[in-house]
C-alpha positions, 0 to 999 in steps of 0.5 A: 332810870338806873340802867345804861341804855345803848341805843341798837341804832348807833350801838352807842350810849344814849347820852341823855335821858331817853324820852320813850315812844309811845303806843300810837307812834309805835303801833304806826310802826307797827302798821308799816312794818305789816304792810310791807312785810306783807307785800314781801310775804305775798311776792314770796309766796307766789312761787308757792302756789298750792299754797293759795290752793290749800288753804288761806290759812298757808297764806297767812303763815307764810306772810306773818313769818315774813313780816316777823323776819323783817322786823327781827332782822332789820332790828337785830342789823340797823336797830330799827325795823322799816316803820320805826325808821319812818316814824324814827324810833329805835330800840334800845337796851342795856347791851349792843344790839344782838341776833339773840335779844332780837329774836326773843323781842320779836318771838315773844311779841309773836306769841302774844299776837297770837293769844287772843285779848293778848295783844290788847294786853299787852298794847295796854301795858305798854301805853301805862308802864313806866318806860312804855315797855310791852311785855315783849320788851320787858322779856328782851330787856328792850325799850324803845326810844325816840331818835 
């Protein structure tokens, strides 16, 4: 790899060749990032009632923009969201870790959720390219490493 990579965890150069996290250790991640942010998102909502009321739908609104806030603001703060501290990864980039390279990550990543079949796209670019980067990863210009 060409590029010099700062790891957002230390905000350091990565000083050897990085080895990348792969699909499972970082849908595991992924996984532990959902359920906590949905605990979070669901205490949340809770002084929100009507939501419950009106419609599932508002529920899930509402615990999806908390997980995205977790895991954007625990990246673009500490370099790692909760389930990649567990499963010790982080992400890396080309520049120190940022608000804006993490909000584009995760928005990006957001979007894709959404589309449907996209996100199974977007899974299986990431278990074959070369620096397991998903299409959110390439849009931030991110990878992400193991610690």
């Amino acid at each position: 790899m060409s590029t010099e990579m700062i790891s957002w965890v230390t905000n350091s150069k990565v000083k050897s060749s990085p080895k990348f996290a792969g699909f499972w250790i970082r849908s595991i991640a992924f996984f532990i990032d959902v359920v906590i942010g949905g605990i979070v998102g669901f205490i949340a909502a809770i002084p929100f009632e009507s939501l419950y009321y009106s419609s599932d739908r508002g529920v899930g609104i509402f615990i999806g923009f908390f997980i995205f806030l977790i895991k954007a603001l625990f990246q673009a703060n500490r370099g790692q969201s909760v389930g990649q501290v567990i499963m010790k990864i982080g992400v890396a980039s080309s520049r120190k870790r940022n608000y804006f390279d993490s909000f584009v990550r995760n928005v990006v990543a957001l979007v894709l959720m959404a589309i449907p079949l996209m996100n199974a796209v977007n899974a299986l670019i990431t278990g074959v390219s070369d620096g397991k980067q998903g299409l959110h990863d390439k849009a931030a210009k991110t990878w992400i490493i193991k610690l």
